[in-house]
ZAMAR-324169 format. One record per residue: x negated, z negated, y of N, C-alpha, C, O in turn; residue number from 1; residue in three letters. Coordinates in nm, 3 decimals, always signed. Layout:
X / Z / Y / X / Z / Y / X / Z / Y / X / Z / Y / NUM / ALA
...
This chain:
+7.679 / -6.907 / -9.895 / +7.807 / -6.864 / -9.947 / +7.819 / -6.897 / -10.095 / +7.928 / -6.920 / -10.146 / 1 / UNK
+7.722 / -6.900 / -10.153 / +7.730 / -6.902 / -10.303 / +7.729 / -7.061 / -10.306 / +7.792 / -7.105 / -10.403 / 2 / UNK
+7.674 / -7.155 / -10.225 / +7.706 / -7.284 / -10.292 / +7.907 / -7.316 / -10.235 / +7.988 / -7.382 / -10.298 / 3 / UNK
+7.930 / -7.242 / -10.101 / +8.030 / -7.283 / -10.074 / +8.140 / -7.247 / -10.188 / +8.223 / -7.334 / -10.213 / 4 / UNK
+8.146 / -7.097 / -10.274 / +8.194 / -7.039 / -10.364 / +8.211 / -7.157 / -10.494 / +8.311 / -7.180 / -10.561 / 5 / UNK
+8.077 / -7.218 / -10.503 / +8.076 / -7.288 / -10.616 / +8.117 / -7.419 / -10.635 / +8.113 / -7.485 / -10.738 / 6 / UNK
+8.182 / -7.471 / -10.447 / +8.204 / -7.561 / -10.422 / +8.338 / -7.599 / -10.463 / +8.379 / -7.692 / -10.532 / 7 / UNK
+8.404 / -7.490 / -10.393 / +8.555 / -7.448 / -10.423 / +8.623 / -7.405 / -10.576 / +8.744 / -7.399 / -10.596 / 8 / UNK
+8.510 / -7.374 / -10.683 / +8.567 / -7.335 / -10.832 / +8.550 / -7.540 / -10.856 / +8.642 / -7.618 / -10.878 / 9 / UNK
+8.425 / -7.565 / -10.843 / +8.454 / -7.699 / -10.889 / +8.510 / -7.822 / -10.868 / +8.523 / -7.907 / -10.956 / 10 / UNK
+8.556 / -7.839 / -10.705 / +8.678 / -7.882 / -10.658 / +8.785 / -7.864 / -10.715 / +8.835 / -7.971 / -10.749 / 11 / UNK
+8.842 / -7.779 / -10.742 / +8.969 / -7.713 / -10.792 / +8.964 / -7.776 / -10.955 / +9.057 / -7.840 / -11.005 / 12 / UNK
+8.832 / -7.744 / -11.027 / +8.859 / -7.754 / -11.173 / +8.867 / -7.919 / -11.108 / +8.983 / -7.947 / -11.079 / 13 / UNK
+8.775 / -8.025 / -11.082 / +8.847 / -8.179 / -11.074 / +8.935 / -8.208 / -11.043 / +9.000 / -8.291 / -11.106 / 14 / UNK
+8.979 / -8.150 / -10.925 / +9.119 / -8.146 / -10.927 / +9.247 / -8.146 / -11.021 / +9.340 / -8.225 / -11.034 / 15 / UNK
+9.208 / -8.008 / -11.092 / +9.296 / -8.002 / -11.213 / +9.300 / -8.121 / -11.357 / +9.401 / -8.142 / -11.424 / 16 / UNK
+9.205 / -8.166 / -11.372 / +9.138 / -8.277 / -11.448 / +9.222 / -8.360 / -11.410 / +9.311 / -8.392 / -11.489 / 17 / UNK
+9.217 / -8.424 / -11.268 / +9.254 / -8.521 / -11.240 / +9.417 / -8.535 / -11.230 / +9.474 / -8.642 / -11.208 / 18 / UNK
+9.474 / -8.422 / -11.247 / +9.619 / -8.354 / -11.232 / +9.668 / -8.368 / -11.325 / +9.786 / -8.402 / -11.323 / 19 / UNK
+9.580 / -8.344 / -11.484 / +9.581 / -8.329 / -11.642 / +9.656 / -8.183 / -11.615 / +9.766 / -8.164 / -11.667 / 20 / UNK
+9.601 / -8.093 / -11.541 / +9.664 / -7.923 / -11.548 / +9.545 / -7.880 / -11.623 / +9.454 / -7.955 / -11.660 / 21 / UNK
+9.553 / -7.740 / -11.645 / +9.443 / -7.642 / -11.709 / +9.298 / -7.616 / -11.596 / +9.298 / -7.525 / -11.513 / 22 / UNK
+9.236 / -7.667 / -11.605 / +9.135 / -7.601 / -11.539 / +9.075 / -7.479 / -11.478 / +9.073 / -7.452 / -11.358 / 23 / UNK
+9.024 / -7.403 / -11.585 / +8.968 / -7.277 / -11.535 / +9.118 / -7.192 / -11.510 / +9.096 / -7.081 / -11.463 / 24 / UNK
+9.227 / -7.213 / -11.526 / +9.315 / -7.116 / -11.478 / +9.383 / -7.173 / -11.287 / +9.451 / -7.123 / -11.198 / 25 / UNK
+9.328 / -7.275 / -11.307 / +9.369 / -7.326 / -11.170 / +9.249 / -7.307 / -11.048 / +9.253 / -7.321 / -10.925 / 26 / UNK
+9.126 / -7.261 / -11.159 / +9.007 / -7.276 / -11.074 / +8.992 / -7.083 / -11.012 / +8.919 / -7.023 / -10.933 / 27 / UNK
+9.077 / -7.056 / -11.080 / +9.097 / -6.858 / -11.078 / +9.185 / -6.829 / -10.986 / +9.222 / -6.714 / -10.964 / 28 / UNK
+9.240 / -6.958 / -10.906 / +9.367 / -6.921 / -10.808 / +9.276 / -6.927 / -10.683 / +9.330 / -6.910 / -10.574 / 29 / UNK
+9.127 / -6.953 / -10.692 / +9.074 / -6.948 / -10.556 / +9.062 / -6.784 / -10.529 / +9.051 / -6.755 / -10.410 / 30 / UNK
+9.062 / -6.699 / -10.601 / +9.004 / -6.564 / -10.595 / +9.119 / -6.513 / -10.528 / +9.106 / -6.407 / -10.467 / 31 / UNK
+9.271 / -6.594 / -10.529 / +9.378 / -6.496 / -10.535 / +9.430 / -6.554 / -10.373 / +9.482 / -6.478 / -10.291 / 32 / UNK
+9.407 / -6.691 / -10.351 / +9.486 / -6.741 / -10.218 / +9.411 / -6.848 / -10.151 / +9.309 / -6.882 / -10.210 / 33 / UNK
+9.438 / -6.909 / -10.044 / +9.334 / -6.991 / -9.990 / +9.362 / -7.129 / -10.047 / +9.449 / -7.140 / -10.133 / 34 / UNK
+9.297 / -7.233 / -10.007 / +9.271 / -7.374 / -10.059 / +9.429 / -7.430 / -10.026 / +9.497 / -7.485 / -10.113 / 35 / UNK
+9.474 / -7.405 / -9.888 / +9.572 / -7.490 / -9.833 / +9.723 / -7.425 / -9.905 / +9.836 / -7.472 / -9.913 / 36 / UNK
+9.677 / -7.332 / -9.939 / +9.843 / -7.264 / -10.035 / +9.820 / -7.300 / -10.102 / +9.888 / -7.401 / -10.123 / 37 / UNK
+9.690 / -7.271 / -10.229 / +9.674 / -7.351 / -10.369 / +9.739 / -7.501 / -10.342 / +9.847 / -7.526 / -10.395 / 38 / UNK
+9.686 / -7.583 / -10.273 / +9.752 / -7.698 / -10.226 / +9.907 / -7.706 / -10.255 / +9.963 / -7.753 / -10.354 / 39 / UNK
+9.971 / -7.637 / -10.124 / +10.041 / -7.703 / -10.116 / +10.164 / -7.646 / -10.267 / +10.263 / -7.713 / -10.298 / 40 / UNK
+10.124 / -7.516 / -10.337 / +10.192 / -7.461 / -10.427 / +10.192 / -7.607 / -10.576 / +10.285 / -7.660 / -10.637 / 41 / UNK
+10.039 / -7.623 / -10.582 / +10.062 / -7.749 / -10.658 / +10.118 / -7.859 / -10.614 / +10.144 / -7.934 / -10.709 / 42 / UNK
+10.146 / -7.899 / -10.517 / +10.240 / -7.983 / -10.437 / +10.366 / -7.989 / -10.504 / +10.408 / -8.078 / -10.578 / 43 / UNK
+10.426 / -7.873 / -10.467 / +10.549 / -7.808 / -10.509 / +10.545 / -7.841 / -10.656 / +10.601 / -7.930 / -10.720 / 44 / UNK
+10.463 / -7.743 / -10.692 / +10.536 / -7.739 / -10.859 / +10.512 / -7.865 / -10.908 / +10.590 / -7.906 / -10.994 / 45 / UNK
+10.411 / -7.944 / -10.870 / +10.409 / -8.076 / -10.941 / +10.501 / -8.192 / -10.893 / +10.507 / -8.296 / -10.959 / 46 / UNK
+10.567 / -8.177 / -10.789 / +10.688 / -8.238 / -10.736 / +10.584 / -8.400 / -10.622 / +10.613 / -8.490 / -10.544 / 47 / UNK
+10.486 / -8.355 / -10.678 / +10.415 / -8.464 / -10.588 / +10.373 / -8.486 / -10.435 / +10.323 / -8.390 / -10.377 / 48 / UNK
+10.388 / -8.600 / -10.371 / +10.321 / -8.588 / -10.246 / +10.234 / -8.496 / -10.169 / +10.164 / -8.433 / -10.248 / 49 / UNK
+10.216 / -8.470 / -10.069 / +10.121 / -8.358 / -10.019 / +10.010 / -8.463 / -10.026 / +9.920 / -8.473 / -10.109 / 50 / UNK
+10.041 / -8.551 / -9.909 / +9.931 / -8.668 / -9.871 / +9.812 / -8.721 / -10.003 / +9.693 / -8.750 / -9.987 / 51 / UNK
+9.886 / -8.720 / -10.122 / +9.845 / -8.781 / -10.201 / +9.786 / -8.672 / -10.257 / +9.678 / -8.689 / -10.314 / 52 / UNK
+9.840 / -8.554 / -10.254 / +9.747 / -8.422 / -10.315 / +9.610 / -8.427 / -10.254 / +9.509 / -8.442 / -10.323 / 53 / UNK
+9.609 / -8.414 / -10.119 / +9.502 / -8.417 / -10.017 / +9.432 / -8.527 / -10.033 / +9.313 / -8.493 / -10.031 / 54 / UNK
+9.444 / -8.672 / -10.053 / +9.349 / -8.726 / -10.124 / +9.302 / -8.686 / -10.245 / +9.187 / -8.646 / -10.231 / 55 / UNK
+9.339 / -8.678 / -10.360 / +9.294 / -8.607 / -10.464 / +9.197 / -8.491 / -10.430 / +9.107 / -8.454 / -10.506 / 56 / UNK
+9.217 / -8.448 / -10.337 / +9.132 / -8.281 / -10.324 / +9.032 / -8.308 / -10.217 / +8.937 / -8.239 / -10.179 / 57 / UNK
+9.075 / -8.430 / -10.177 / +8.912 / -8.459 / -10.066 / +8.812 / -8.572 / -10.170 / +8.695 / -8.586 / -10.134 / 58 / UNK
+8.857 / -8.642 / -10.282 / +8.799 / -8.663 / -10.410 / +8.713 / -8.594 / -10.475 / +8.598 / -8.607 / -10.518 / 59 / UNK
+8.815 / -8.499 / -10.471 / +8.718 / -8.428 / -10.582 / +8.637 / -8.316 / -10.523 / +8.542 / -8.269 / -10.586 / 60 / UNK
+8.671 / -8.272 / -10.403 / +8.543 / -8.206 / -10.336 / +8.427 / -8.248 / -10.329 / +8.324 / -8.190 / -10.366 / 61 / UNK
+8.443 / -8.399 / -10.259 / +8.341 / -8.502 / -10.251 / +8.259 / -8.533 / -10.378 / +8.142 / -8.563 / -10.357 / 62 / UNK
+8.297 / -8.532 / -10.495 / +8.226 / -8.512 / -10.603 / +8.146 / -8.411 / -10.680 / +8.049 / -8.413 / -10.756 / 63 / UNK
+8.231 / -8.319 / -10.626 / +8.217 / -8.204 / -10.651 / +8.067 / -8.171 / -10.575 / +7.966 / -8.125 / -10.627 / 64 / UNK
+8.086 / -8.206 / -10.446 / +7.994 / -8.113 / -10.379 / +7.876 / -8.240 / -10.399 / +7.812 / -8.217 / -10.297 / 65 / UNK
+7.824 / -8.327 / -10.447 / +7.745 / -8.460 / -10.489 / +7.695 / -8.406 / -10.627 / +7.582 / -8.442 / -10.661 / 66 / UNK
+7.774 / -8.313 / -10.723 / +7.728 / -8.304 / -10.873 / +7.616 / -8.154 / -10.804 / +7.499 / -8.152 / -10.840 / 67 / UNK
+7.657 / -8.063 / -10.728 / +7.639 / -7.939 / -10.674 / +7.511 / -7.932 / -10.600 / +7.437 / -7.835 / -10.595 / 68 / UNK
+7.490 / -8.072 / -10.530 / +7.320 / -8.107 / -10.449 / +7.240 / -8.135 / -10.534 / +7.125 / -8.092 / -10.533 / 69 / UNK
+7.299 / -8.234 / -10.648 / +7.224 / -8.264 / -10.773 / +7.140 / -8.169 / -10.839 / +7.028 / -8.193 / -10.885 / 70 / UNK
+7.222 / -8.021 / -10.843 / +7.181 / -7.953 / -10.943 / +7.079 / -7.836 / -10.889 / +6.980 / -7.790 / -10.947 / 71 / UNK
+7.135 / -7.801 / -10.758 / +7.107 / -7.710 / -10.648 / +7.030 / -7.735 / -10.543 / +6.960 / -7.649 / -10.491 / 72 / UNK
+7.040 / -7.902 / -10.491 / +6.986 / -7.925 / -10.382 / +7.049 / -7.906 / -10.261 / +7.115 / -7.802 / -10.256 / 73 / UNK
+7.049 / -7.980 / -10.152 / +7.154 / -7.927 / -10.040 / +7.105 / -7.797 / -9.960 / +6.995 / -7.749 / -9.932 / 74 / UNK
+7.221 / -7.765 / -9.939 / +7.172 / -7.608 / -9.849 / +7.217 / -7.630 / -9.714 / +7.278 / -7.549 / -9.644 / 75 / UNK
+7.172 / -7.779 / -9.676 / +7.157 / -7.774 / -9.546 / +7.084 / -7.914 / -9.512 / +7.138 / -8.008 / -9.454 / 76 / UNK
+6.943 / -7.912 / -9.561 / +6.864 / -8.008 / -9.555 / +6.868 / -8.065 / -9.362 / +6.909 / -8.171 / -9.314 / 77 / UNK
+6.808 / -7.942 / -9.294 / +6.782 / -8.010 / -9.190 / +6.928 / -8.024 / -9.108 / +6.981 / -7.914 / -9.095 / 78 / UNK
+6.992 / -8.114 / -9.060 / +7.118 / -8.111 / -9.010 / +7.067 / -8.104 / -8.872 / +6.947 / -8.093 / -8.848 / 79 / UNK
+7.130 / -8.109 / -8.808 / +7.122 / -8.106 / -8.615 / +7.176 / -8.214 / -8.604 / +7.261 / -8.234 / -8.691 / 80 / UNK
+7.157 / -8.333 / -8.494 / +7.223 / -8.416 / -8.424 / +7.346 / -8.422 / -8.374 / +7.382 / -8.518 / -8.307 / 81 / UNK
């Protein structure tokens, strides 16, 4: 739970980076609503594509969760078939 927690603050802050929004105040909207409202609310207010949001946010997860094994190690070494 704690890497998934930490997955989702630092998704969100690249996200925001990559948005040029505020970071840690965008990364504080995980506490308040789920991923797919945060979504689609920045959608909205930024007047931008969904599609193109959702790339951006499968970006920066993907990085996100690559800087997060780095530091942590994966927390799910042995996978199943």
């Amino acid at each position: 739970m704690d890497f998934a927690f930490r997955l989702r603050v630092r998704a969100m802050r690249r996200l925001a980076d990559t948005l040029g929004i505020e970071g840690d105040t965008q990364a504080a909207q995980i506490a308040l609503q789920p991923d797919a409202l945060i979504l689609a609310d920045l959608a909205s207010r930024l007047s931008m594509d969904a599609h193109d949001l959702h790339a951006h946010w499968a970006e920066a997860t993907k990085l996100a969760r690559a800087d997060l094994i780095a530091e942590m190690g994966d927390p799910t070494p042995h996978r199943l078939a």
